[in-house]
N, CA, C and O atoms as a printed pandas DataFrame, in Angstrom:
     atom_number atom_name residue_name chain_id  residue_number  x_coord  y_coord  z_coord
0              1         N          UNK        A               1   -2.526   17.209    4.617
1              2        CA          UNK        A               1   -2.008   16.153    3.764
2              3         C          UNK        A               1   -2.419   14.781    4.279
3              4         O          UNK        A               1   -3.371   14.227    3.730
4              5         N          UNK        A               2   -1.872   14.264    5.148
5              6        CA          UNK        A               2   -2.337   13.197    6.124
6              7         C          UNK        A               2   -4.389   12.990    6.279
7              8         O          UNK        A               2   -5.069   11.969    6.376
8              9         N          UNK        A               3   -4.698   14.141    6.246
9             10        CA          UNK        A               3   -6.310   13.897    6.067
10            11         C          UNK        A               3   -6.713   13.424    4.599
11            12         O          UNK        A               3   -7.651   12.632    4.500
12            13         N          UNK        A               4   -6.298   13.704    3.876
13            14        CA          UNK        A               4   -6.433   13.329    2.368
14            15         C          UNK        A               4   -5.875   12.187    2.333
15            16         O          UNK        A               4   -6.799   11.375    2.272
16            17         N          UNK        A               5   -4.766   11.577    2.336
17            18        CA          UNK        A               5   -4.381   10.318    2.493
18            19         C          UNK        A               5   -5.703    8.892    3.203
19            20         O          UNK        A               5   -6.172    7.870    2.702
20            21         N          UNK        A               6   -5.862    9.562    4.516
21            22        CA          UNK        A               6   -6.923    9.052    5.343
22            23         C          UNK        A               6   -8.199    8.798    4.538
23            24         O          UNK        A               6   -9.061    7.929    4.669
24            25         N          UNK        A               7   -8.087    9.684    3.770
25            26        CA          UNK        A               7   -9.601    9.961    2.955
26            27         C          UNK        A               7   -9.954    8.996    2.130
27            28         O          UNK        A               7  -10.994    8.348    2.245
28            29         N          UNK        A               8   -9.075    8.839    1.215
29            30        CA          UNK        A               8   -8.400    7.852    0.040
30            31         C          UNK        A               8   -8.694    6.627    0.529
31            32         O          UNK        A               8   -9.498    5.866   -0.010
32            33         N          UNK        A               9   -7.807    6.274    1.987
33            34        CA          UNK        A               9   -7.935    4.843    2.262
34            35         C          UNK        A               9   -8.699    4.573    2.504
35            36         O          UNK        A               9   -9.000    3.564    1.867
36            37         N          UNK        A              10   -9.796    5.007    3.518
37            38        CA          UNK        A              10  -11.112    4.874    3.704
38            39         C          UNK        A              10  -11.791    4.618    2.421
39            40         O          UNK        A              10  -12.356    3.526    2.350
40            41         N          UNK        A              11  -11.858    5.402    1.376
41            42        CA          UNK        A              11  -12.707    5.153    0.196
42            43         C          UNK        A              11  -12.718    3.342   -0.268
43            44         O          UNK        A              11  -13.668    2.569   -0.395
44            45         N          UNK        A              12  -11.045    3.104   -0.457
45            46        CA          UNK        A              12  -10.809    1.495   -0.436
46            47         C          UNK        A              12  -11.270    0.561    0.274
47            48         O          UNK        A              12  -11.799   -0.459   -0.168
48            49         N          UNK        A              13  -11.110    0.829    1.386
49            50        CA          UNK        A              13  -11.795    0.044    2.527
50            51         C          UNK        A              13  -13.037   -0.766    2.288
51            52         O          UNK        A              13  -14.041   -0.173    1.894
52            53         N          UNK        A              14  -13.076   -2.410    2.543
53            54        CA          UNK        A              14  -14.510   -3.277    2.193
54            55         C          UNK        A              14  -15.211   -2.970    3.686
55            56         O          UNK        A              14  -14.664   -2.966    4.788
56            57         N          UNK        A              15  -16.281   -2.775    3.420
57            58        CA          UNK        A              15  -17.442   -2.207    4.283
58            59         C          UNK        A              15  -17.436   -3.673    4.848
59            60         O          UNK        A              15  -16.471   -3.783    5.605
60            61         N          UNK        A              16  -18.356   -5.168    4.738
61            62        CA          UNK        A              16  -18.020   -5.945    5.191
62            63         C          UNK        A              16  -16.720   -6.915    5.247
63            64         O          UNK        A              16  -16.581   -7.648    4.268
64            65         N          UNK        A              17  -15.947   -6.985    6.071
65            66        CA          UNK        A              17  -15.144   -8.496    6.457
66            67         C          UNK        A              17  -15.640   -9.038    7.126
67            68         O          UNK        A              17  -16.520   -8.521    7.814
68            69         N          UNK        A              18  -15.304  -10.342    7.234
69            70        CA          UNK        A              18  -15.563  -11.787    8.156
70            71         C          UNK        A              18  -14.546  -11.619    8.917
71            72         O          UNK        A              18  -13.425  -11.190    8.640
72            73         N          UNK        A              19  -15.113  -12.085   10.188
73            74        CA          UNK        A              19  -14.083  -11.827   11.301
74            75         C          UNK        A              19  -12.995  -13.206   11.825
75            76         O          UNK        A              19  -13.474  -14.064   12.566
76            77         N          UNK        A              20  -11.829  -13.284   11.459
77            78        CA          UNK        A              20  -11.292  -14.489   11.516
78            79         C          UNK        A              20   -9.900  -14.317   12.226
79            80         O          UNK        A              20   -9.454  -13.183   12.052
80            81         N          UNK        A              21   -9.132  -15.099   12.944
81            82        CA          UNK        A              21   -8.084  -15.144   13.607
82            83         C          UNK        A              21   -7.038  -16.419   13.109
83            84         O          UNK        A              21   -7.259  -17.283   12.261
84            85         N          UNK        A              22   -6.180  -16.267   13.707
85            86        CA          UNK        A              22   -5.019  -17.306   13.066
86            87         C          UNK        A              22   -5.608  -18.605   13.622
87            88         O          UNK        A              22   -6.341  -18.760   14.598
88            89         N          UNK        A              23   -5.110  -19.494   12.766
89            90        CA          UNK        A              23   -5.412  -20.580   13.322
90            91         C          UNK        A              23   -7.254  -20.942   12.937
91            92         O          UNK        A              23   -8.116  -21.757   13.267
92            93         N          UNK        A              24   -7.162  -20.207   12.392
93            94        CA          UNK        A              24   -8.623  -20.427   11.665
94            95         C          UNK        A              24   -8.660  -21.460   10.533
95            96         O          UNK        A              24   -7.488  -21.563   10.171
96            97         N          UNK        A              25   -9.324  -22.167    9.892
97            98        CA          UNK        A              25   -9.456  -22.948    8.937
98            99         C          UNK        A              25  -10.750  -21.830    7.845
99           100         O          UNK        A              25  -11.941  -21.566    8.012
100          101         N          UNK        A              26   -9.877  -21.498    6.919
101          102        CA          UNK        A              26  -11.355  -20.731    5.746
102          103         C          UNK        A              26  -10.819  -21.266    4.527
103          104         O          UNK        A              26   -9.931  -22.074    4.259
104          105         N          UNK        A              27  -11.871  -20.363    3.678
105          106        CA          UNK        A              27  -12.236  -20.623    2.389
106          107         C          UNK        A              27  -12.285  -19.097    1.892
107          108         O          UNK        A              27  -12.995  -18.159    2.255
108          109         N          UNK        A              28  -10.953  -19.222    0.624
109          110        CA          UNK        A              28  -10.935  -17.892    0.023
110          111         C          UNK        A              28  -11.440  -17.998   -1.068
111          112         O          UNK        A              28  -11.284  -19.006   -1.757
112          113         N          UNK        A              29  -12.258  -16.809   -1.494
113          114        CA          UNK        A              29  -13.240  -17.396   -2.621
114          115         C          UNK        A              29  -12.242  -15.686   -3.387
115          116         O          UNK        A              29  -12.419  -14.551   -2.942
116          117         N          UNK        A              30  -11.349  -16.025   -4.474
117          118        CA          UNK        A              30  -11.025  -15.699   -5.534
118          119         C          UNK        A              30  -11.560  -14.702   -6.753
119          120         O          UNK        A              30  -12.455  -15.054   -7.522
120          121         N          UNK        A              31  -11.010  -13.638   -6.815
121          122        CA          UNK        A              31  -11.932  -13.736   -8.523
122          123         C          UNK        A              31  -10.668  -13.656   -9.453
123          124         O          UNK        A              31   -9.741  -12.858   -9.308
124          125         N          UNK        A              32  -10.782  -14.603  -10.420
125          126        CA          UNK        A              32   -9.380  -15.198  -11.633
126          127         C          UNK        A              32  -10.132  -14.822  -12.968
127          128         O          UNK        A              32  -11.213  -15.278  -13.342
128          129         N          UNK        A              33   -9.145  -13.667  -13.767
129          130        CA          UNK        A              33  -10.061  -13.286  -15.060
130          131         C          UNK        A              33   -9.152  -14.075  -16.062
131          132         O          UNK        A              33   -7.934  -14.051  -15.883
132          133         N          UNK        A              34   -9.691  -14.771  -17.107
133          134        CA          UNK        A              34   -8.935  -15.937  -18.111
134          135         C          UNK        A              34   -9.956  -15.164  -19.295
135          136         O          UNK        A              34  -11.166  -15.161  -19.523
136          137         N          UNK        A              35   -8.470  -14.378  -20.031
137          138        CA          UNK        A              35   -9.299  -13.937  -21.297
138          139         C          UNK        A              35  -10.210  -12.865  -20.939
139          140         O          UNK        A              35   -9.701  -11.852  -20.459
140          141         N          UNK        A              36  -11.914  -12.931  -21.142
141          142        CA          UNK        A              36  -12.711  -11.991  -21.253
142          143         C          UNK        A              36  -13.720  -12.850  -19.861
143          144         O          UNK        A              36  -14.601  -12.315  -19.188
144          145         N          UNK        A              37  -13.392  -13.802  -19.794
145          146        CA          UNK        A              37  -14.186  -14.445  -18.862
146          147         C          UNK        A              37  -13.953  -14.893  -17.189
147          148         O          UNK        A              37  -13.260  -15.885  -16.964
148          149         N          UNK        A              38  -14.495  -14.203  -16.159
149          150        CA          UNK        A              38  -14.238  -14.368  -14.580
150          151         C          UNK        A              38  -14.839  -15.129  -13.881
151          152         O          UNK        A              38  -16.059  -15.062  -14.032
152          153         N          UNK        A              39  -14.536  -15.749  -13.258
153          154        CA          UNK        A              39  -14.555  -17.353  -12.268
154          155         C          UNK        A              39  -14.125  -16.924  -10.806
155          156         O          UNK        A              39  -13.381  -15.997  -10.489
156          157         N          UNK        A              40  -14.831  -17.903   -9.935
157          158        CA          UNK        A              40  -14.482  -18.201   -8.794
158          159         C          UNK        A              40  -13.756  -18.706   -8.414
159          160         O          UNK        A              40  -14.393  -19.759   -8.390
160          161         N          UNK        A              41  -12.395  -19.102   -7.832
161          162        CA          UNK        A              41  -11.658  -19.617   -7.543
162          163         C          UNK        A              41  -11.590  -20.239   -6.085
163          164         O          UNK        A              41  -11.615  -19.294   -5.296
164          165         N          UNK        A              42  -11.510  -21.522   -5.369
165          166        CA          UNK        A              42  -11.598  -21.683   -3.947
166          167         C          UNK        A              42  -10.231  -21.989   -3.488
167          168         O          UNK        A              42   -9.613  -22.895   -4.047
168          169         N          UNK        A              43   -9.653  -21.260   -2.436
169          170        CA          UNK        A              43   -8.655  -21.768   -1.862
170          171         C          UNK        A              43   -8.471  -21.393   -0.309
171          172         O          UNK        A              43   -8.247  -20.421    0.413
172          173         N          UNK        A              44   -8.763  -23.107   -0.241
173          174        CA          UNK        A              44   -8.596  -23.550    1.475
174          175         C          UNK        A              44   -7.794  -24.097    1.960
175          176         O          UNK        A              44   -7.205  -25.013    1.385
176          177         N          UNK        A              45   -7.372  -23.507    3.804
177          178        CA          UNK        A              45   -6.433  -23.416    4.646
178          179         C          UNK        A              45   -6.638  -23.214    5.501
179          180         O          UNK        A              45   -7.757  -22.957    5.946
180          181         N          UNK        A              46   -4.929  -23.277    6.463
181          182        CA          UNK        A              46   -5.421  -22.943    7.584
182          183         C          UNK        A              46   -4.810  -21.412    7.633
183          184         O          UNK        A              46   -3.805  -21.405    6.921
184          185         N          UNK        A              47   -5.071  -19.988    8.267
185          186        CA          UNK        A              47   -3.996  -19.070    8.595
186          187         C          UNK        A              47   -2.956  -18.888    9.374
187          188         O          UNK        A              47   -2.962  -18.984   10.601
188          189         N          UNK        A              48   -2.274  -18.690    8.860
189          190        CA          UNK        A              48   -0.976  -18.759    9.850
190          191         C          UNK        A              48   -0.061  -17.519   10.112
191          192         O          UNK        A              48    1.037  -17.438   10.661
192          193         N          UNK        A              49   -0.880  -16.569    9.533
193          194        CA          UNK        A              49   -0.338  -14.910    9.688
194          195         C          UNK        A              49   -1.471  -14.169    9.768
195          196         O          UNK        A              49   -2.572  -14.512    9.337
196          197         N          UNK        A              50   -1.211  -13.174   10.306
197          198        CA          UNK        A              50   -2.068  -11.933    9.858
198          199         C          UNK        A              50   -1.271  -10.787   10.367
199          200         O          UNK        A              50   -0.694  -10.637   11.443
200          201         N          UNK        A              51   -1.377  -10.051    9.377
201          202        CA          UNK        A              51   -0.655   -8.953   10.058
202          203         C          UNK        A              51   -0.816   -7.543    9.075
203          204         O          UNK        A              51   -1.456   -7.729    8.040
204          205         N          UNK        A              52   -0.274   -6.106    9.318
205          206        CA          UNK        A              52   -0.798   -4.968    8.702
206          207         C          UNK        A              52   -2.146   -4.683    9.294
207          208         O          UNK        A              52   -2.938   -5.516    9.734
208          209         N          UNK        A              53   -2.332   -2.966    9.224
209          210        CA          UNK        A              53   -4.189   -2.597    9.447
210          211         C          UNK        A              53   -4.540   -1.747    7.995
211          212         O          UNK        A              53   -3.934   -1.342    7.003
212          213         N          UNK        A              54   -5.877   -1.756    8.528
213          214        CA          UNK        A              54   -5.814   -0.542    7.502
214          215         C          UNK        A              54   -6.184   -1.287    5.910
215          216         O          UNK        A              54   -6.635   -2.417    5.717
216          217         N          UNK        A              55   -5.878   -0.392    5.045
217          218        CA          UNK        A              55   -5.545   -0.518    3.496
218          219         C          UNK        A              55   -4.216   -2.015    3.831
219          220         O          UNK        A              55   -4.284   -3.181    3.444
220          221         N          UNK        A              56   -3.437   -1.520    4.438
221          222        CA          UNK        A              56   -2.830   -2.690    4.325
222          223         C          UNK        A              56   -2.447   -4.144    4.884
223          224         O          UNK        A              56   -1.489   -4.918    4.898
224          225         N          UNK        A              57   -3.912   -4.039    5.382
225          226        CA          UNK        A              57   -3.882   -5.890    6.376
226          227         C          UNK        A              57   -3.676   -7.244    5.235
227          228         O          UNK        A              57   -4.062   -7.441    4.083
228          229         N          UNK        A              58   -3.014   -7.882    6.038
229          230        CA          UNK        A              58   -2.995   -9.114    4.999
230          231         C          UNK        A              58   -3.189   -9.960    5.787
231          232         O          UNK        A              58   -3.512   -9.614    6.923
232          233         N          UNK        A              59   -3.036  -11.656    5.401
233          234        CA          UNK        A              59   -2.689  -12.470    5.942
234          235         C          UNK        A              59   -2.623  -13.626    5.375
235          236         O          UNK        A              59   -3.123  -13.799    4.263
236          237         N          UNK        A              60   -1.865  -14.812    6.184
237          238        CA          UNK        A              60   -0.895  -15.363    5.166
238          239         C          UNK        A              60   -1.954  -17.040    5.065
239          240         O          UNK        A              60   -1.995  -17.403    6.240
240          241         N          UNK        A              61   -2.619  -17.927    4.341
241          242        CA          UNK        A              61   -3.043  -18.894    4.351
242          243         C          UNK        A              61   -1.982  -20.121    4.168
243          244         O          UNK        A              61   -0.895  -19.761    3.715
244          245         N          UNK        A              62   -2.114  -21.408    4.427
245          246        CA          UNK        A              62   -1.412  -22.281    3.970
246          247         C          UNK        A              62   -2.453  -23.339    3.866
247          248         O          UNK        A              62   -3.433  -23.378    4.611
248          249         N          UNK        A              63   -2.152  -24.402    2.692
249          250        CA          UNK        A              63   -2.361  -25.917    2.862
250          251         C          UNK        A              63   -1.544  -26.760    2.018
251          252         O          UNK        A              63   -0.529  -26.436    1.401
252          253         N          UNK        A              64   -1.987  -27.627    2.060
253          254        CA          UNK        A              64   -0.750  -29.109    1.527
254          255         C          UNK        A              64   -2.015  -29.420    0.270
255          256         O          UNK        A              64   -3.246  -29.421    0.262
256          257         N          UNK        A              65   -1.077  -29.634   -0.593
257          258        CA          UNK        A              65   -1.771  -29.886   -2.239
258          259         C          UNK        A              65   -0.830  -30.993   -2.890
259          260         O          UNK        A              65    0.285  -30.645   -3.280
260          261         N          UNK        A              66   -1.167  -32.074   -2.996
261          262        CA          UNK        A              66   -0.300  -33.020   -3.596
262          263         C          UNK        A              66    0.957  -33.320   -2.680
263          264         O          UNK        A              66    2.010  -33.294   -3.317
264          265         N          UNK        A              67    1.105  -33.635   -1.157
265          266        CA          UNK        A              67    1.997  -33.215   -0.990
266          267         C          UNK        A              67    2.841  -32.208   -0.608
267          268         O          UNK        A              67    3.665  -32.249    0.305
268          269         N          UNK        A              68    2.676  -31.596   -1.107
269          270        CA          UNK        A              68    3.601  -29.480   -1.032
270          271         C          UNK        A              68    3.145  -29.122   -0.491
271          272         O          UNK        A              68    1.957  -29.443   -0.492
272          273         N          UNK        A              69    3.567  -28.212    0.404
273          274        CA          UNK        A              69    3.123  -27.030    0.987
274          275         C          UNK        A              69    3.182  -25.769    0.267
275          276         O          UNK        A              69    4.154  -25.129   -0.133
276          277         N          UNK        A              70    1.912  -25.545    0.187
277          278        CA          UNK        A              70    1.444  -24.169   -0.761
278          279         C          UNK        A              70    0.512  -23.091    0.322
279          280         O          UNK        A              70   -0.552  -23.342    0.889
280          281         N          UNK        A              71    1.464  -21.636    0.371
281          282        CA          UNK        A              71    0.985  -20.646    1.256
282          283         C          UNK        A              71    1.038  -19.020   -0.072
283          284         O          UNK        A              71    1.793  -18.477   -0.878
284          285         N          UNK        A              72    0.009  -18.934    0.366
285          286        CA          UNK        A              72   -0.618  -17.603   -0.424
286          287         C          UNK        A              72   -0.977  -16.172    0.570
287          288         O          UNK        A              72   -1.670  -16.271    1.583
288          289         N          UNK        A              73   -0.346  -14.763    0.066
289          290        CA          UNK        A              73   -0.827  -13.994    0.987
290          291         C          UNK        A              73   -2.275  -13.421    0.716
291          292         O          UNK        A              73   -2.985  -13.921   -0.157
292          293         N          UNK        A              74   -2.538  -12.749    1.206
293          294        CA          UNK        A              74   -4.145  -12.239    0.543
294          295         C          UNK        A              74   -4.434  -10.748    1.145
295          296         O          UNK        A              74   -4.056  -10.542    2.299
296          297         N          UNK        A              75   -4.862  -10.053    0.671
297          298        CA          UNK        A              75   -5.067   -8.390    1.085
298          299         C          UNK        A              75   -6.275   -8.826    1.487
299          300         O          UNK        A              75   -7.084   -9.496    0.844
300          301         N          UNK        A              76   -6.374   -8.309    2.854
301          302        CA          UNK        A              76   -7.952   -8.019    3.442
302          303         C          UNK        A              76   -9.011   -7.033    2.636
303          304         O          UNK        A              76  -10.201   -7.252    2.409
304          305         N          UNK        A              77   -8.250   -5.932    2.289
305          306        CA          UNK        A              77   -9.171   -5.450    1.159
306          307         C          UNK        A              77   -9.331   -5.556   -0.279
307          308         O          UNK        A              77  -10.032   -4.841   -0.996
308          309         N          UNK        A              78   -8.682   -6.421   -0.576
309          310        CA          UNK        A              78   -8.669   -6.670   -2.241
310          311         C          UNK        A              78  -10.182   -6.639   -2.946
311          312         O          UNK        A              78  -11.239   -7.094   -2.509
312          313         N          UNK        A              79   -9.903   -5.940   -4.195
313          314        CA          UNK        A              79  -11.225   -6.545   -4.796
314          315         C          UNK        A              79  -11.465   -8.175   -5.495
315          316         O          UNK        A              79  -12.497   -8.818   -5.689
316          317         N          UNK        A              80   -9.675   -8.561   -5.821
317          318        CA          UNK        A              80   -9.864   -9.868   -6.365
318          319         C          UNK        A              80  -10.152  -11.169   -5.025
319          320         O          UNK        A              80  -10.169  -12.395   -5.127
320          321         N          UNK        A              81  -10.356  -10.250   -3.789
321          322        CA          UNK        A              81  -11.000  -11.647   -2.828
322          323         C          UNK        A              81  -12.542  -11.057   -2.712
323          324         O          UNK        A              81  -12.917   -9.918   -2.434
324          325         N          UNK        A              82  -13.277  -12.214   -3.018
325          326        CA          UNK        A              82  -14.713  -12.271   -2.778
326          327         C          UNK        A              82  -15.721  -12.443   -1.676
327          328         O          UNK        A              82  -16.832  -11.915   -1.624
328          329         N          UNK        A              83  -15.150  -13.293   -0.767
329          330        CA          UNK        A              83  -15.391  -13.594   -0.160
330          331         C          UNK        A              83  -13.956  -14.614    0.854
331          332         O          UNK        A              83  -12.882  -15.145    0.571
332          333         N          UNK        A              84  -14.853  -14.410    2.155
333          334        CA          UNK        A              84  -13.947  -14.978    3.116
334          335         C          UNK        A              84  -14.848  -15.874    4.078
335          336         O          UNK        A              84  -15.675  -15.588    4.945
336          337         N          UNK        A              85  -14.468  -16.796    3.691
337          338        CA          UNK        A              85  -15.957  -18.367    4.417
338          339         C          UNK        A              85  -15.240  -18.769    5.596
339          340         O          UNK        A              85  -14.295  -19.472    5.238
340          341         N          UNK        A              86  -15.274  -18.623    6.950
341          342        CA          UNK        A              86  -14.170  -19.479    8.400
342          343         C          UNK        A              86  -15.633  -20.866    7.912
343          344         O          UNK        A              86  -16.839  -20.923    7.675
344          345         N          UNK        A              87  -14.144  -21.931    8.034
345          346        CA          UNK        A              87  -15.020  -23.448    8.365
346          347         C          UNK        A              87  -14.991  -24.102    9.365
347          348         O          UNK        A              87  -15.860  -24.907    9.698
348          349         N          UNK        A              88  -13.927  -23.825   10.006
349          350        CA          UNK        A              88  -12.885  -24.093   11.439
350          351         C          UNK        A              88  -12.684  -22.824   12.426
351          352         O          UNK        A              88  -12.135  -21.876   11.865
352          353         N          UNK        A              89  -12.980  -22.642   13.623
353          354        CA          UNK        A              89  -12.454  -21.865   14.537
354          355         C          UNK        A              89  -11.352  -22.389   15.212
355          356         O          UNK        A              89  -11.617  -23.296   16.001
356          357         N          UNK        A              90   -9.834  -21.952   15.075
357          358        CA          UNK        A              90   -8.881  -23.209   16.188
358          359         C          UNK        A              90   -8.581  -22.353   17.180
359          360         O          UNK        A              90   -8.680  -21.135   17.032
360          361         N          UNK        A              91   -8.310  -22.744   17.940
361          362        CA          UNK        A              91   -7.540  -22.412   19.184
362          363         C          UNK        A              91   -6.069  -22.211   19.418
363          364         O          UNK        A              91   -5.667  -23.235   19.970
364          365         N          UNK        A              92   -5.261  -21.514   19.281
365          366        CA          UNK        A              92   -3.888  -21.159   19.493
366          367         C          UNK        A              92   -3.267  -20.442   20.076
367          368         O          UNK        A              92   -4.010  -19.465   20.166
368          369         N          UNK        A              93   -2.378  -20.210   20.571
369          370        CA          UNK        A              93   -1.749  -19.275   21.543
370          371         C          UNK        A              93    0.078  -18.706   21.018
371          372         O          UNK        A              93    1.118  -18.708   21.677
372          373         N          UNK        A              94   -0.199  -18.283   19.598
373          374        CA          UNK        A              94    0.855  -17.950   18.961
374          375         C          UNK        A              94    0.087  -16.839   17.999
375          376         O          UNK        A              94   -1.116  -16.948   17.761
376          377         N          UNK        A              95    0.876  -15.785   17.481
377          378        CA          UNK        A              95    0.592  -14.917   16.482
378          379         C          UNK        A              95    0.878  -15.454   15.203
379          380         O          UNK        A              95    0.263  -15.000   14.239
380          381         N          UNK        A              96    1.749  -16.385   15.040
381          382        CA          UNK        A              96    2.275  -16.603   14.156
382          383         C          UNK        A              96    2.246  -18.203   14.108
383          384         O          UNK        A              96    2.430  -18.782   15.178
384          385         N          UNK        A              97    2.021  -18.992   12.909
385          386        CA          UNK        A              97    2.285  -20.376   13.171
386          387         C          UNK        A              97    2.743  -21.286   12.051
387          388         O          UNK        A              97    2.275  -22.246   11.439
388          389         N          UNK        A              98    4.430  -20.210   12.042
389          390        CA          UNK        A              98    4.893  -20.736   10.753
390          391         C          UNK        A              98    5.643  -22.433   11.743
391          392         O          UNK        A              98    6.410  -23.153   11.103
392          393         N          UNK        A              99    5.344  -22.747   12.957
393          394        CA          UNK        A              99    5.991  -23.863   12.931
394          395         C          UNK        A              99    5.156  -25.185   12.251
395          396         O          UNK        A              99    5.398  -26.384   12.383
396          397         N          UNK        A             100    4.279  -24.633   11.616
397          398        CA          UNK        A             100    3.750  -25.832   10.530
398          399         C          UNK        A             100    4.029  -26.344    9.402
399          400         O          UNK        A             100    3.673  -27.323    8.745
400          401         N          UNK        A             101    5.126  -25.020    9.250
401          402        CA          UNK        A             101    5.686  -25.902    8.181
402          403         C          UNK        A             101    6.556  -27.160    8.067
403          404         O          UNK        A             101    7.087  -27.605    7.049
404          405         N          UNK        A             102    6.590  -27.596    9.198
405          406        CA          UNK        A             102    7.897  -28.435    9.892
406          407         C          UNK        A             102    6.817  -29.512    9.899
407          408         O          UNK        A             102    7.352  -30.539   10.316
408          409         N          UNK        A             103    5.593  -29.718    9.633
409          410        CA          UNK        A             103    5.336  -31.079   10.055
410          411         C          UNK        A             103    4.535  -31.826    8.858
411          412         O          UNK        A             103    4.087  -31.032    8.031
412          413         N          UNK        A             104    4.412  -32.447    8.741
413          414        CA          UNK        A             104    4.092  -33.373    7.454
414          415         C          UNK        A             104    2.696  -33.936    7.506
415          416         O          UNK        A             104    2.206  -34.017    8.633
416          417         N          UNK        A             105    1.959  -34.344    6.470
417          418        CA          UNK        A             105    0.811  -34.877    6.674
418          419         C          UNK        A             105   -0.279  -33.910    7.496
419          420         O          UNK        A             105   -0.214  -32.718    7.798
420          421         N          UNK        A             106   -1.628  -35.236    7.804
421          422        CA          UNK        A             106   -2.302  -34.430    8.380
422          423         C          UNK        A             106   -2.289  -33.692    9.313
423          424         O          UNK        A             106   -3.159  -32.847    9.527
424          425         N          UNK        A             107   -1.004  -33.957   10.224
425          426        CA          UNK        A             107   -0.686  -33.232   11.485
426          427         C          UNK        A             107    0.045  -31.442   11.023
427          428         O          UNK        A             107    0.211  -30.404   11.664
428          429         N          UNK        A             108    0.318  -31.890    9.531
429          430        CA          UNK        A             108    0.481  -29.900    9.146
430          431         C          UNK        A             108   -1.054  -28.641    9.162
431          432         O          UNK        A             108   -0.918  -27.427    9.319
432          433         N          UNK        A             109   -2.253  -29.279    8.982
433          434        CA          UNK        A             109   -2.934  -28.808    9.271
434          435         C          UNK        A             109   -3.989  -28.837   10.485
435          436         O          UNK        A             109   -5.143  -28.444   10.656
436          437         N          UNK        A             110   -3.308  -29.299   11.011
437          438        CA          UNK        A             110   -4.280  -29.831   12.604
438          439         C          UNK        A             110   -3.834  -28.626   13.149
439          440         O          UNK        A             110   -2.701  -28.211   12.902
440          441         N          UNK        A             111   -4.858  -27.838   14.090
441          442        CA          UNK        A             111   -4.686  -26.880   15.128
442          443         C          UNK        A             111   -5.791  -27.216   15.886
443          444         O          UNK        A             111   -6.807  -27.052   15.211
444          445         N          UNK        A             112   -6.110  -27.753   17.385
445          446        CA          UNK        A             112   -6.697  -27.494   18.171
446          447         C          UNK        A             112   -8.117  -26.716   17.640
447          448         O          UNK        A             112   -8.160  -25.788   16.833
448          449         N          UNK        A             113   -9.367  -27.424   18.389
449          450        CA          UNK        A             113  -10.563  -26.310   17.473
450          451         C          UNK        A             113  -11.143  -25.780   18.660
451          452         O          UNK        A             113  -11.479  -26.458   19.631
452          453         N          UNK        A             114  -11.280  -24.187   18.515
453          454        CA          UNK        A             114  -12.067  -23.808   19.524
454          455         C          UNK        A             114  -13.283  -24.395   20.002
455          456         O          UNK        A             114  -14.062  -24.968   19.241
456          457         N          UNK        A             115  -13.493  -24.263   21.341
457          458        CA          UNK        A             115  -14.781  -25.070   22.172
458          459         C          UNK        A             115  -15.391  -23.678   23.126
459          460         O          UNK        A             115  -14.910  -22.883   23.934
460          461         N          UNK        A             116  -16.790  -23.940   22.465
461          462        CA          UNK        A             116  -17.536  -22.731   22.562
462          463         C          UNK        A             116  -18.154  -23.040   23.836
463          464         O          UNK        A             116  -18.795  -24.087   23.734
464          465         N          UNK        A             117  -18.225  -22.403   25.299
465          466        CA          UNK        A             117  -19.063  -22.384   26.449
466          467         C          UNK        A             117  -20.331  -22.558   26.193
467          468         O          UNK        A             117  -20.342  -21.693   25.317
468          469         N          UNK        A             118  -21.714  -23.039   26.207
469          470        CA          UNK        A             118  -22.649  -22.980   26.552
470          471         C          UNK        A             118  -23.191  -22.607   27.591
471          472         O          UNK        A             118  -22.878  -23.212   28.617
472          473         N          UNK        A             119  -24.310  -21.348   27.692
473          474        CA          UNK        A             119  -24.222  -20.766   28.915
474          475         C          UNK        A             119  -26.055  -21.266   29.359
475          476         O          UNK        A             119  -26.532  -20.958   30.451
């Protein structure tokens, strides 16, 4: 039973992901069907969750739009995400970084940006 299950999820499974961590800054590229006709949709943030494996990884984006704080979850395997663009690598030392919601302005999306060694 459990092998068949396994089987299934695997079938779902996106062959490529982009490899991204919290505290990342990306770009979720959408697909939105209106009527008979499908579009790209962009929506950028920073992450501030990730969590689930498998069929069921998610993770949680946020940014500020007018003001508001607007956070969206997103299935790692969805077919309605297209793509997953990192623009930002940050640096953090939390799993989680819902304490952003507590801060206002540009300092809600500021995280520290990773700094790559040159060898």
């Amino acid at each position: 039973m459990s092998n068949i299950i396994d089987k299934i999820d695997s079938e779902q499974l996106k062959k490529e992901v982009a490899s991204f961590n919290v505290g990342d800054s990306v770009k979720i590229h959408t697909r939105v069907i209106e009527g008979d006709k499908e579009r790209i949709q962009i929506f950028a943030g920073i992450i501030i969750s990730h969590k689930g494996a498998g069929l069921n990884e998610a993770f949680t984006v946020r940014k500020i739009s007018y003001g508001e704080g607007v956070e969206r979850v997103f299935p790692v395997h969805s077919p309605k995400v297209a793509k997953i663009e990192v623009t930002k690598s940050g640096k953090v030392r939390r799993a989680r970084l819902h304490y952003l919601r507590g801060r206002k302005g540009k300092q809600a999306m500021t995280v520290k940006e990773q700094a790559y060694a040159e060898a």
